[in-house]
KOLFI-292942 format. One record per residue: residue in three letters; x, y, z of N, C-alpha, C in turn. Coordinates in steps of 0.05 Angstrom, whole numbers, padded with zeros to 5 digits, always signed. Layout:
N
alaXYZXYZXYZ ...
END
This chain:
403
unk-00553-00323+00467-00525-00315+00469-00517-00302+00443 unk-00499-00280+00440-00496-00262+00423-00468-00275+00404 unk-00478-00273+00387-00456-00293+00367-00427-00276+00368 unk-00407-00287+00359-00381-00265+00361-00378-00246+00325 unk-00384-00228+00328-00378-00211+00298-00366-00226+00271 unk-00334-00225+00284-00312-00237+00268-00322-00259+00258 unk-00329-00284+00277-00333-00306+00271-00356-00314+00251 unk-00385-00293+00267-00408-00303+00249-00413-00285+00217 unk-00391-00273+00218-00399-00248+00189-00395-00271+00171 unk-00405-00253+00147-00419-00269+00125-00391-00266+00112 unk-00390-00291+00100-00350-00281+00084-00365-00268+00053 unk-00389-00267+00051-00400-00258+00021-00398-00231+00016 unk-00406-00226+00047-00412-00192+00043-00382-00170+00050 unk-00387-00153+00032-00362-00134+00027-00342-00130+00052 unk-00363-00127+00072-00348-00121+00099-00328-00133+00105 unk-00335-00162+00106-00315-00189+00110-00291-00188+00085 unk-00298-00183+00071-00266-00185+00052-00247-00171+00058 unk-00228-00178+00061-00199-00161+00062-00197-00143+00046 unk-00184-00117+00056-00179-00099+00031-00148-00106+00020 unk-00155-00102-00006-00131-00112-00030-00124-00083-00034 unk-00097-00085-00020-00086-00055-00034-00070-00062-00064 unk-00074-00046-00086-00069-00043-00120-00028-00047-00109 unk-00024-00070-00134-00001-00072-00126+00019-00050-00138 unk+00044-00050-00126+00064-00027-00125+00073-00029-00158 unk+00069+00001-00158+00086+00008-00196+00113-00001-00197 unk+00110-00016-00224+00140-00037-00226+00163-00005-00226 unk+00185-00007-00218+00208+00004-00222+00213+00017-00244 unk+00217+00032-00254+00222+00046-00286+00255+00033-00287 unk+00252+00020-00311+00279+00007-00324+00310+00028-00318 unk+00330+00012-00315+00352+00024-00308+00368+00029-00324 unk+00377+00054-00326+00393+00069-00353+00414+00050-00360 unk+00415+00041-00392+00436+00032-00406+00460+00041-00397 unk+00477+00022-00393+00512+00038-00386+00517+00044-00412 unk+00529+00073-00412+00548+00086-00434+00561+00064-00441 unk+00565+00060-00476+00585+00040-00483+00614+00052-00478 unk+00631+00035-00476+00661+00033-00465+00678+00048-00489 unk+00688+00068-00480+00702+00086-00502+00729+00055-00516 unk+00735+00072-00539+00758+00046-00549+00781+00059-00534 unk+00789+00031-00540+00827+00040-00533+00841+00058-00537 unk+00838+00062-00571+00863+00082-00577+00847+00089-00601 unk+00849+00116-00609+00825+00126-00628+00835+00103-00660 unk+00820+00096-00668+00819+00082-00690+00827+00055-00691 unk+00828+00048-00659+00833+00017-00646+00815-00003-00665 unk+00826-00022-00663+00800-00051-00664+00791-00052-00647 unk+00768-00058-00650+00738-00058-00631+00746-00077-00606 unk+00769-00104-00605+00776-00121-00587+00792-00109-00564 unk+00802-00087-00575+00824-00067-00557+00799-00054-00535 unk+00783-00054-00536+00757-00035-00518+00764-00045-00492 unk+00764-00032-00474+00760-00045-00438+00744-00052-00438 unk+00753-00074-00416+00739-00094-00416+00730-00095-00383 unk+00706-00106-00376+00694-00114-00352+00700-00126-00328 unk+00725-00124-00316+00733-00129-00286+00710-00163-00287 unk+00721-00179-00282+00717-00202-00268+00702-00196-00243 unk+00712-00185-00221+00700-00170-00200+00697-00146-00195 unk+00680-00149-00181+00662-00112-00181+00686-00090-00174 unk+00682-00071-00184+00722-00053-00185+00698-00033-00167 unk+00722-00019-00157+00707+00003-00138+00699+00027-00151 unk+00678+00042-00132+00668+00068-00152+00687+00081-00168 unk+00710+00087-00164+00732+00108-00176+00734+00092-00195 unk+00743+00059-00201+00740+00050-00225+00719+00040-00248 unk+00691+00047-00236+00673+00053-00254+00674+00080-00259 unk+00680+00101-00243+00679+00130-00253+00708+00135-00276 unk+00723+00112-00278+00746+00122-00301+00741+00105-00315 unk+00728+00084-00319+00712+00069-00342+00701+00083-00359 unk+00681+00106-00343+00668+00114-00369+00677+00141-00371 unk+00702+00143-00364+00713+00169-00381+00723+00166-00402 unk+00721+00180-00426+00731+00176-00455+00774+00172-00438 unk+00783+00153-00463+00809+00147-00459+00823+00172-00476 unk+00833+00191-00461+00846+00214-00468+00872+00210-00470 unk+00889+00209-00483+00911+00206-00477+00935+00231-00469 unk+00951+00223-00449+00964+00244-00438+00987+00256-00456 unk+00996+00276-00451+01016+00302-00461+01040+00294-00448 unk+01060+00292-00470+01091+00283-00458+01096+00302-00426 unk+01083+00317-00421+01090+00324-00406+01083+00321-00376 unk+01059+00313-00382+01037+00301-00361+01048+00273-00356 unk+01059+00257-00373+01068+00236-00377+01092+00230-00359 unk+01114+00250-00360+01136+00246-00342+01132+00253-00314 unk+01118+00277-00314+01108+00276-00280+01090+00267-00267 unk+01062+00258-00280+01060+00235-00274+01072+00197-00269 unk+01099+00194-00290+01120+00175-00274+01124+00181-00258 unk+01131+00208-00254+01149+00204-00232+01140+00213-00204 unk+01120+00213-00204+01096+00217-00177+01092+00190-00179 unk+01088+00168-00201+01077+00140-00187+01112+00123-00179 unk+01128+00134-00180+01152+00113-00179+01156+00124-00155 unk+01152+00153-00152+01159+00159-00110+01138+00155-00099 unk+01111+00147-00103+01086+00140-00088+01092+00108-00085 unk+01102+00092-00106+01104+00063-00096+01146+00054-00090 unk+01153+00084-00081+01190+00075-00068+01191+00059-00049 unk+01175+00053-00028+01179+00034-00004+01175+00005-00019 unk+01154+00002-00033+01153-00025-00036+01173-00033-00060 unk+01180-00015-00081+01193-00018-00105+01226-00026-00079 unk+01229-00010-00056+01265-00010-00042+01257-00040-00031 unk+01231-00050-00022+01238-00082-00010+01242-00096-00028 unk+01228-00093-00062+01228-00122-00075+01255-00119-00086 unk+01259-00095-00092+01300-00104-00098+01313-00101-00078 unk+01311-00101-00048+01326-00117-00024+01316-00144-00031 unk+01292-00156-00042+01290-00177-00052+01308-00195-00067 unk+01311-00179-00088+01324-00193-00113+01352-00183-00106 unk+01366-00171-00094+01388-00162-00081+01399-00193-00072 unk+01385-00207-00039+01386-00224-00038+01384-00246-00045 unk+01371-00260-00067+01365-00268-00081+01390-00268-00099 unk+01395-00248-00113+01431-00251-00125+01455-00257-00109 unk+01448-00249-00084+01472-00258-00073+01467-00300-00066 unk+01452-00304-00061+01436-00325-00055+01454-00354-00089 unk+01441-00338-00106+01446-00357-00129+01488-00349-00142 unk+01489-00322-00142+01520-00317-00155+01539-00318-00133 unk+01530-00313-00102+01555-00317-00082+01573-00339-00086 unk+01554-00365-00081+01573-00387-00084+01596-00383-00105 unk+01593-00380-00133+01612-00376-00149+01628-00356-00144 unk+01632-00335-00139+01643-00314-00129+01655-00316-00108 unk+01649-00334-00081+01670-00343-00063+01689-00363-00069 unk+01681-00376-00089+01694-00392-00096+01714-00383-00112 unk+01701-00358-00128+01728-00343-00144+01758-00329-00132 unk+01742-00319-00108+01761-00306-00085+01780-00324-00067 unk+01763-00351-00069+01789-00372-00056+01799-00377-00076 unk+01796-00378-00099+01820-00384-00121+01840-00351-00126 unk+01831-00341-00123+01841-00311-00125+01873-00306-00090 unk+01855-00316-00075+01872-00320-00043+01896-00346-00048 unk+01891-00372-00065+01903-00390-00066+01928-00382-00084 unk+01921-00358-00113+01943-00357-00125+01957-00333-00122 unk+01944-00316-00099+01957-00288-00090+01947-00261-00102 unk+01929-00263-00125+01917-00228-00126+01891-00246-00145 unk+01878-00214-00143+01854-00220-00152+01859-00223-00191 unk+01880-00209-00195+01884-00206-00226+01902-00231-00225 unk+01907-00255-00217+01920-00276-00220+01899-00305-00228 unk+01885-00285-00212+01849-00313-00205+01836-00305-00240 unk+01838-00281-00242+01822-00275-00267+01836-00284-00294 unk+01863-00282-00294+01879-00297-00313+01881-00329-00313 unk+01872-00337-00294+01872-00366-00288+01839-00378-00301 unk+01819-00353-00286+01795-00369-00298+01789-00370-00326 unk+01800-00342-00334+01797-00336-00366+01812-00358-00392 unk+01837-00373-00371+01853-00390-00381+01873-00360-00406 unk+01881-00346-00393+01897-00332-00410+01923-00335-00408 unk+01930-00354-00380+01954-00360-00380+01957-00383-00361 unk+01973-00403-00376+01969-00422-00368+01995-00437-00350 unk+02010-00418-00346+02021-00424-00325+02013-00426-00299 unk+02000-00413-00293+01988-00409-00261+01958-00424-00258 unk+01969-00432-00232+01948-00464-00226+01946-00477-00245 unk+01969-00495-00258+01968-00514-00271+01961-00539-00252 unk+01958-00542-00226+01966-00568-00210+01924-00559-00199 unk+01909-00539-00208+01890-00538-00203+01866-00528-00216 unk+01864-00545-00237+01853-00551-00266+01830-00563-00259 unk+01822-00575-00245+01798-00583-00227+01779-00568-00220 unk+01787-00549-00213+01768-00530-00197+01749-00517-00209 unk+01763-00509-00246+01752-00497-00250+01723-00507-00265 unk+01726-00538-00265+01699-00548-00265+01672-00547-00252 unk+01677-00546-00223+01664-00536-00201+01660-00508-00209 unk+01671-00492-00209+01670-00459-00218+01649-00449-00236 unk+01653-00467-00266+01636-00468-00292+01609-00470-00275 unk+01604-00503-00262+01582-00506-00257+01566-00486-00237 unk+01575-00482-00216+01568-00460-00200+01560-00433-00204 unk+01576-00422-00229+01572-00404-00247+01555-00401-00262 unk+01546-00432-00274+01519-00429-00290+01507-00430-00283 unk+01500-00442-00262+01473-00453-00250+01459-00429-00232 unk+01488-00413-00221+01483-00384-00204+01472-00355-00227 unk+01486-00357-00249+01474-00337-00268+01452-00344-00286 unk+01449-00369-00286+01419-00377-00301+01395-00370-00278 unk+01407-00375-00251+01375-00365-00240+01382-00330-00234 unk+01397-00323-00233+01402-00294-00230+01387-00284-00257 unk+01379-00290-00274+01375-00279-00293+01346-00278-00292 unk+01333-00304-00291+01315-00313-00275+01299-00290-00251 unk+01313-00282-00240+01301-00270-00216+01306-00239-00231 unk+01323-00240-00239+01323-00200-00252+01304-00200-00273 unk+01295-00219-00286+01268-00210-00299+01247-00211-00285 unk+01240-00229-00262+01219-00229-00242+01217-00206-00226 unk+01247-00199-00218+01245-00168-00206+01229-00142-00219 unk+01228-00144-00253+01220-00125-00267+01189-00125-00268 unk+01178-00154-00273+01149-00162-00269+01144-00150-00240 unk+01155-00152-00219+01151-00150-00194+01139-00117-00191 unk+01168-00106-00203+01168-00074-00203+01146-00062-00216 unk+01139-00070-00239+01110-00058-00260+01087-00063-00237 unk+01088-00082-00236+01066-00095-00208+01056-00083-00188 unk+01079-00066-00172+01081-00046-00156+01067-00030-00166 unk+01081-00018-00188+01071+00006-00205+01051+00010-00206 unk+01028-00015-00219+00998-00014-00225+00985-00016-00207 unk+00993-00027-00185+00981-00019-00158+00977+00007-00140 unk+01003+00023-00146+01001+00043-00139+00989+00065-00157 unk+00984+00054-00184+00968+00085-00199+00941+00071-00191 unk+00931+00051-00186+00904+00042-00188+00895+00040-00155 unk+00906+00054-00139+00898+00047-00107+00896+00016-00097 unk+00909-00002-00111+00915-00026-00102+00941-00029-00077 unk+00940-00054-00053+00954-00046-00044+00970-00069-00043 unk+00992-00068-00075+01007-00090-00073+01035-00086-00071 unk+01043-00101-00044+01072-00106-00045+01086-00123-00047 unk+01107-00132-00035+01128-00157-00046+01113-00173-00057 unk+01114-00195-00032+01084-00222-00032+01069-00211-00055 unk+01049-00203-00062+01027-00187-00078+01046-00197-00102 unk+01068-00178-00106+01081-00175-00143+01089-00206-00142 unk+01093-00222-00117+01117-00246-00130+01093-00260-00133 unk+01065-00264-00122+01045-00276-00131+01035-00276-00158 unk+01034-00247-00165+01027-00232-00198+01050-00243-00211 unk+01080-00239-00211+01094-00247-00224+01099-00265-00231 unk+01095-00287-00213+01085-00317-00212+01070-00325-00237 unk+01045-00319-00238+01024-00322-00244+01029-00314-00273 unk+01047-00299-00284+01049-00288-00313+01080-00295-00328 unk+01096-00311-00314+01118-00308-00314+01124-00317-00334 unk+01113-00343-00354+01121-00351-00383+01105-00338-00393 unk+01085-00324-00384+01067-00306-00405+01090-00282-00417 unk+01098-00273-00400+01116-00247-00403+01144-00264-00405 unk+01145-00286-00410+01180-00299-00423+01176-00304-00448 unk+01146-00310-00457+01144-00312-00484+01136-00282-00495 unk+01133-00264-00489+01136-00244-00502+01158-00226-00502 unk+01174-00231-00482+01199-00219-00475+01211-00240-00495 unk+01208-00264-00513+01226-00272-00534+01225-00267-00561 unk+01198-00255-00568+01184-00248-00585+01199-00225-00595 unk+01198-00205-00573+01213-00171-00570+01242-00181-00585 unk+01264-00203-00559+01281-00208-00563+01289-00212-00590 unk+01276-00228-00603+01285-00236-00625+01289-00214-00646 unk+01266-00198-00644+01268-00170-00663+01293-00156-00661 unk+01304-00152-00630+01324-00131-00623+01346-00146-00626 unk+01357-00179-00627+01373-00191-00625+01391-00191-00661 unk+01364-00190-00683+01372-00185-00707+01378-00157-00714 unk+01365-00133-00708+01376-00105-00699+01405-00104-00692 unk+01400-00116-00675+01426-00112-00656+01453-00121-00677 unk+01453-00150-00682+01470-00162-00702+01473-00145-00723 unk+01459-00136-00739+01455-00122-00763+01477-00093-00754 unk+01468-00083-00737+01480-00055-00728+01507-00055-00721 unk+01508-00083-00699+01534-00082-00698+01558-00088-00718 unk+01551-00107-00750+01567-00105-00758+01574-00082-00770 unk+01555-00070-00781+01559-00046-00793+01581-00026-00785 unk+01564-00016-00750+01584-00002-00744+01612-00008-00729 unk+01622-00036-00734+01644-00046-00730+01651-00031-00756 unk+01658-00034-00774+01667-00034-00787+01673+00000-00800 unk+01652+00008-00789+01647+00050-00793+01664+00050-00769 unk+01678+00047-00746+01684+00068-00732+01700+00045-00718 unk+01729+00056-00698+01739+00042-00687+01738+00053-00668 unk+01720+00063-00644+01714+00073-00615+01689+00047-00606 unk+01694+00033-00595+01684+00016-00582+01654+00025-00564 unk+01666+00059-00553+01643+00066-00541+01620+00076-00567 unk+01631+00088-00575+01611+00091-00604+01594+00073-00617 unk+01605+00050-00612+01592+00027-00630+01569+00016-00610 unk+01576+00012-00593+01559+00007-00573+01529+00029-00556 unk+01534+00044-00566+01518+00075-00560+01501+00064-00582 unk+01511+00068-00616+01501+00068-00639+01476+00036-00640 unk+01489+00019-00620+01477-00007-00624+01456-00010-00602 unk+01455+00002-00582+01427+00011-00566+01410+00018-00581 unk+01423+00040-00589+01402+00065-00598+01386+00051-00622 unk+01400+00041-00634+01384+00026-00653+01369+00014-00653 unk+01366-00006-00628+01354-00035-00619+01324-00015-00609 unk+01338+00004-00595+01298+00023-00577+01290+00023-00591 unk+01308+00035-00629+01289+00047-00638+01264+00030-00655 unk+01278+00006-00659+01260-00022-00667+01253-00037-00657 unk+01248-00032-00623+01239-00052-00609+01216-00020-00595 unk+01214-00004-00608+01201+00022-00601+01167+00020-00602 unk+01155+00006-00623+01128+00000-00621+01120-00020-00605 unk+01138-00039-00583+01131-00064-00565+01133-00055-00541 unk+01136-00019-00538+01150-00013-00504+01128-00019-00488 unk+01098-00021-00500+01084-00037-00476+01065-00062-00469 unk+01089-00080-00488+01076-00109-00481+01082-00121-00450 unk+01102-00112-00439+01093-00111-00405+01070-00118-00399 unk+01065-00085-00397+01035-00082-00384+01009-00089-00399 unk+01013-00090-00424+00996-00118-00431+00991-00139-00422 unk+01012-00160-00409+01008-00177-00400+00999-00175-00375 unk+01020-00155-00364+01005-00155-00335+00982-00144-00321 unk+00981-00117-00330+00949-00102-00332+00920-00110-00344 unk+00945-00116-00369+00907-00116-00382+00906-00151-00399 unk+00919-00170-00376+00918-00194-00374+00908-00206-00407 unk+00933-00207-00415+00929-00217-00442+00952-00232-00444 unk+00947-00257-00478+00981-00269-00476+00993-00259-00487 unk+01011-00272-00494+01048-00257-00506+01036-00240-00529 unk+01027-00250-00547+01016-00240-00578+01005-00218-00577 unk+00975-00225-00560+00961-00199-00561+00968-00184-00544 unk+00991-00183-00524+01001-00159-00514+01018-00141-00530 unk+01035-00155-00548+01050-00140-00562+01032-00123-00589 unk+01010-00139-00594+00992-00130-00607+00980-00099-00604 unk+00975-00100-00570+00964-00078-00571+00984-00054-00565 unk+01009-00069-00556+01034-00049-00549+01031-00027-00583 unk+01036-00046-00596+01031-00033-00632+01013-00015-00636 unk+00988-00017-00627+00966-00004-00625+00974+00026-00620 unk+00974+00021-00589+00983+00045-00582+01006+00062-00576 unk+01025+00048-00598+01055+00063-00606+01036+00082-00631 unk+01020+00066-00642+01018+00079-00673+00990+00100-00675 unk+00980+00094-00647+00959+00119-00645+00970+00140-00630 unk+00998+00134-00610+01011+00161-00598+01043+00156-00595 unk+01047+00160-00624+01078+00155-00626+01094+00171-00618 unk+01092+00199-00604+01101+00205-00591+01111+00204-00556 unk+01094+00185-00557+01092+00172-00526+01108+00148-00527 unk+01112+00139-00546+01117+00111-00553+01156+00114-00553 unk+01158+00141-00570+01183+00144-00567+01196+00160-00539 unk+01176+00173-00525+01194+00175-00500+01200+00155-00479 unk+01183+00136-00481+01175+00106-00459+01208+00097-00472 unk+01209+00082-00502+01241+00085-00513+01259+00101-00498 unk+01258+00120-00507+01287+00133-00499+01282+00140-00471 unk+01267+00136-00449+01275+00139-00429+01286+00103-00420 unk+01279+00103-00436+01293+00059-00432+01319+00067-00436 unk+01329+00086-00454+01364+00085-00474+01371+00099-00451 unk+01351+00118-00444+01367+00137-00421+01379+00114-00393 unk+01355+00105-00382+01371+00094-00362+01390+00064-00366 unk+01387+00060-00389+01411+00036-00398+01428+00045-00393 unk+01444+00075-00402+01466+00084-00400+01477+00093-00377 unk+01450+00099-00355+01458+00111-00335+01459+00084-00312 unk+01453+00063-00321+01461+00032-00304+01486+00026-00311 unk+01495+00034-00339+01520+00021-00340+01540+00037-00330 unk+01533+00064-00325+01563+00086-00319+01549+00075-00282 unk+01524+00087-00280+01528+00073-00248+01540+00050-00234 unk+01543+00034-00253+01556+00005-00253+01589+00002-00254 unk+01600+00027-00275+01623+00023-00278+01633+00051-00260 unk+01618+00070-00252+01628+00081-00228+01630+00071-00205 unk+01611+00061-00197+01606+00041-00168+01629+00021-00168 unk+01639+00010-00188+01660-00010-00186+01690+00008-00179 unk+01685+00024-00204+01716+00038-00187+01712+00049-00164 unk+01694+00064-00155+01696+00073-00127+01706+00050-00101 unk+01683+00021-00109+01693+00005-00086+01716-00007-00094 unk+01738-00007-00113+01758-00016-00115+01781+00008-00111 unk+01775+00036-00104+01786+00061-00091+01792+00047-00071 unk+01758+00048-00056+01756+00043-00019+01778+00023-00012 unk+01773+00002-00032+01785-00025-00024+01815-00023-00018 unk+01834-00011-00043+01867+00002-00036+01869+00016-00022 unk+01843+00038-00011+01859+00061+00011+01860+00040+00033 unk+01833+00027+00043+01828+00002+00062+01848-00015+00077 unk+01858-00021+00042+01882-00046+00045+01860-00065+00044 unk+01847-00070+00029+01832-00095+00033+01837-00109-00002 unk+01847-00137+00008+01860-00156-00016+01857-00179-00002 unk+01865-00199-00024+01852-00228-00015+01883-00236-00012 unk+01908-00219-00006+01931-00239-00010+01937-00223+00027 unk+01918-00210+00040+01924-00206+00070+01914-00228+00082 unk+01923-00222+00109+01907-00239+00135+01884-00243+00130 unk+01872-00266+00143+01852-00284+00142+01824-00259+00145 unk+01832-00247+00168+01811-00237+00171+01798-00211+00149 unk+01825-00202+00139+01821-00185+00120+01812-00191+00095 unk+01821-00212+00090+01815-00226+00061+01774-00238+00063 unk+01777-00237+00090+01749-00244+00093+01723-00223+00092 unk+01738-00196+00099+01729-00167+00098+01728-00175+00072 unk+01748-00174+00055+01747-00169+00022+01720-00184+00013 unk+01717-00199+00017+01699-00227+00010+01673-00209+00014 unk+01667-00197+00043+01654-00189+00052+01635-00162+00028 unk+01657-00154+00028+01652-00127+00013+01643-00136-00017 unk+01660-00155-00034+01649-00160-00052+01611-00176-00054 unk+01613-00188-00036+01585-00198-00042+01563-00166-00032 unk+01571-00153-00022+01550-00133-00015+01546-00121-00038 unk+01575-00121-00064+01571-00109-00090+01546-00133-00110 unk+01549-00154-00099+01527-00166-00111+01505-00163-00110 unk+01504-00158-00081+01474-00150-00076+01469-00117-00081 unk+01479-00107-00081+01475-00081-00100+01464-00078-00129 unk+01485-00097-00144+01474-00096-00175+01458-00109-00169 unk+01444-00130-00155+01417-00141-00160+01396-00131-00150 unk+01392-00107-00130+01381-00084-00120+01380-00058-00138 unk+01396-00060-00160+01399-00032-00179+01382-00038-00204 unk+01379-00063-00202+01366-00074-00230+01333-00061-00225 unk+01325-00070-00200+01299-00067-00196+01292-00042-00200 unk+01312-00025-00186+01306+00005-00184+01302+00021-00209 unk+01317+00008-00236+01330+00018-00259+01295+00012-00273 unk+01295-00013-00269+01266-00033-00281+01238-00011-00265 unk+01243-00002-00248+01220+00013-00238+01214+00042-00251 unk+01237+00046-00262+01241+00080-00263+01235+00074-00299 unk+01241+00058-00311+01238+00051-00336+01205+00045-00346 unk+01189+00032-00323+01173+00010-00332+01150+00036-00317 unk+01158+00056-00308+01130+00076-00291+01118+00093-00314 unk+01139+00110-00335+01114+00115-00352+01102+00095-00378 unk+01114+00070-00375+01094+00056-00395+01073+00048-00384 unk+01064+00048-00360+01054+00039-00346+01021+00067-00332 unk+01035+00081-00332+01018+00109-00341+01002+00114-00362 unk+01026+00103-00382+01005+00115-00410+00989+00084-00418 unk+01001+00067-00410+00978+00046-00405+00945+00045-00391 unk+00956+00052-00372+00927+00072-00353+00912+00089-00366 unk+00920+00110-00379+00914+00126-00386+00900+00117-00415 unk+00908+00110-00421+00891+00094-00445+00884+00087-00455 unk+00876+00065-00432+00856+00037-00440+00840+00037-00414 unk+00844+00043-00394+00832+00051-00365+00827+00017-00362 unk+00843+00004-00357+00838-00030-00359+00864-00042-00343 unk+00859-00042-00312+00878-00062-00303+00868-00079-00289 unk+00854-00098-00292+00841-00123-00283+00857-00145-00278 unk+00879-00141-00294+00903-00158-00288+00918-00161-00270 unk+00914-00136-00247+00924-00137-00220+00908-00152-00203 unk+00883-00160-00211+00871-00172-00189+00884-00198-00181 unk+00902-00219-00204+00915-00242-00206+00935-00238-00177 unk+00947-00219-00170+00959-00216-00140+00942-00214-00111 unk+00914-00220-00123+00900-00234-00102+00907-00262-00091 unk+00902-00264-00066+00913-00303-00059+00883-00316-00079 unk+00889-00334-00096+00870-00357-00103+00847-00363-00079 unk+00817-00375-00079+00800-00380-00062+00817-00411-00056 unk+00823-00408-00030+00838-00434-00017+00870-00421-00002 unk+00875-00400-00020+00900-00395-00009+00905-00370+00015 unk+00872-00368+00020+00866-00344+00042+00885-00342+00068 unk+00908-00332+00076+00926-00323+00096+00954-00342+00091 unk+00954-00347+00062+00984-00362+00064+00998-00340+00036 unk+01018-00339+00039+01033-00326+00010+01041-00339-00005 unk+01059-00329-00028+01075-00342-00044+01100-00355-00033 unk+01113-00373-00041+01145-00379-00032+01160-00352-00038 unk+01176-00356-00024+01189-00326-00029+01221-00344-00039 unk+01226-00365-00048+01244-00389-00060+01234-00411-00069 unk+01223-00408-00104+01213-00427-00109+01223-00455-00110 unk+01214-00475-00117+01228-00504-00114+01252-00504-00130 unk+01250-00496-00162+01262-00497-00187+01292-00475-00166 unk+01287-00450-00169+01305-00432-00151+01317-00441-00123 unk+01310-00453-00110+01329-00473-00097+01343-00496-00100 unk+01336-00506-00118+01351-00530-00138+01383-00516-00146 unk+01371-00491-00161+01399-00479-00176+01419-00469-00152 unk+01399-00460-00131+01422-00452-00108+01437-00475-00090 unk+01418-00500-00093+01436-00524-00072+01465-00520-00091 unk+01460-00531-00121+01475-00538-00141+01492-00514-00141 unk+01495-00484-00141+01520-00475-00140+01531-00471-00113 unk+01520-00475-00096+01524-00481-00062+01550-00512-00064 unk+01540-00533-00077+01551-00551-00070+01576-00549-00100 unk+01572-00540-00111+01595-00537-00129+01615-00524-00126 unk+01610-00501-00109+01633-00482-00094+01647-00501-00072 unk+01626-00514-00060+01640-00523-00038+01658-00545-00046 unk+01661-00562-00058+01677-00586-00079+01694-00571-00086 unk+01692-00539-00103+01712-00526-00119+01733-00517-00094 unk+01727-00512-00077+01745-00505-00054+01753-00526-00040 unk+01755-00549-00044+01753-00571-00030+01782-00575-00041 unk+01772-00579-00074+01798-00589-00090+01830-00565-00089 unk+01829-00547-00074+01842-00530-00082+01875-00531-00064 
END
């Protein structure tokens, strides 16, 4: 019987061995990444961009390793203002945000002002009464205005509260929209969240600089000039101009996720490598300060026009006096809707030449949900912020109680 090949071959002889194919040529090593241009020409080496935590997409490795050029005042403003109308829908919800949100925390006090205003017959009777300028009227309702105080504080301490969150909110937007991120409300109040004593301790830092400015200036020009608007023009202008190397500890904190210190740190940096950038980010801050306050003090007289042609006063019929009521809180939610818009249009080219200069916003990734918080959001009313609203809620309601 004929043996089987396979089986009876000799494993010695060549035939039988397997052929060994020569193993595969290792890979030729992978090109060194270009080192990371600096920040700002003559930066400290710490200022360099830095490495995304997570993998950034191709466009943000292709502006990684572009040298940080910095842009031309002119490139500068129209590029703002291409990123403040590319992110208008979400910048118009988060101050319908903070809109409500002001009406939410200052209504109570403010209805409460208007039933004291209806109780003693005009609105300039309520204001002489709260101011205590005359103390004849509502002497039998001296009570109230304890309720009032409290409601008042408790409603403008978180109002204040929420108009700086609105501004974090707004930059937030911002860097999302120059960086193809797609963050909106939820998104900024998560990010804003997330940085909010970061950017209160540097926002005191600033403060304190411009608060001694400020003091300093104003006595001076009290005393140079007796035009009130003058003095007040003179005492802005002053404060940009020394709070002018910090215009972008912002986006320090929030872009290029750093704390209070070293944000303002690098704000310095790059005031003093492109001070001419430094001073338009400034004075377009002085610009729209002035143009919030005349918008503010036009908008008031206009709805107090509407209101006399209307006939709308708090010493008519129920229902009218309730129109009035009506109308005034919609002015609340206005100025708390103007703030955002003002904070957006302010905070778009520091936020540009931030980009532009460090090519480093890793700090937006923080408006990702946390691993655990996958399909839930932020409170859109934190715990602390509904505390202050029960409390001027229930202080109005006592203050009207007593009346």
């Amino acid at each position: 019987m004929e043996s089987d090949a396979g089986l009876g071959a000799d494993p010695a002889s060549p035939s039988a061995r397997p052929s060994l194919a020569p193993p595969p040529a290792a890979p030729p090593p992978a090109a060194s990444p270009p080192a990371a241009p600096p920040l700002v020409p003559g930066g400290p080496p710490e200022l360099a961009p830095i490495v995304a935590s997570v993998e950034p997409p191709p466009a943000a490795v292709a502006a990684a390793a572009t040298p940080a050029k910095p842009p031309g005042i002119g490139e500068t403003i129209s590029g703002a203002l291409d990123l403040a109308a590319s992110s208008n829908g979400a910048i118009r919800r988060a101050s319908l945000y903070v809109g409500l949100m002001s009406v939410a925390l200052i209504g109570p006090a403010t209805v409460l002002f208007l039933a004291i205003g209806r109780s003693l017959g005009s609105f300039d009777d309520a204001l002489l009464f709260v101011l205590g300028l005359d103390n004849t009227l509502g002497s039998d309702r001296l009570p109230v205005l304890s309720w009032l105080r409290l409601s008042a504080i408790a409603g403008i301490a978180g109002a204040f509260l929420v108009a700086f969150e609105g501004q974090l909110m707004a930059l937030g937007i911002l860097g999302g929209a120059a960086t193809g991120r797609a963050i909106g409300v939820r998104e900024s109040l998560r990010l804003s969240r997330r940085v909010f004593w970061t950017a209160v301790g540097a926002a005191f830092l600033v403060g304190v600089v411009e608060r001694v400015v400020t003091t300093i200036t104003q006595t001076i020009v009290t005393d140079a000039t007796n035009s009130p608007g003058l003095a007040a023009s003179l005492v802005i202008v002053a404060a940009a101009i020394a709070t002018m190397p910090f215009g972008f500890y912002l986006s320090g904190v929030i872009l290029g996720e750093v704390g209070a210190w070293e944000a303002i740190k690098r704000s310095t940096w790059i005031a003093r490598a492109r001070w001419r950038l430094a001073i338009l980010v400034a004075s377009i801050g002085v610009v729209f300060s002035f143009i919030e306050l005349f918008a503010l003090g036009a908008g008031l007289d206009l709805v107090g026009r509407a209101a006399e042609a209307l006939g709308l006063g708090l010493d008519k019929s129920p229902p009218i006096a309730l129109l009035t009521g009506v109308v005034v809180l919609a002015c609340v939610a206005a100025v708390g809707s103007l703030i955002v818009t003002i904070a957006a249009l302010v905070a778009a080219p520091q936020v540009f030449v931030f980009l532009r200069m460090t090519h480093y916003s890793a700090g937006l990734d923080r408006a990702l949900p946390a691993p655990g918080e996958a399909g839930r959001g932020p409170r859109l009313v934190t715990k602390p912020m509904l505390a202050l609203i029960v409390v001027a809620v229930v202080a109005a309601v006592l203050g009207v109680l007593t009346l």
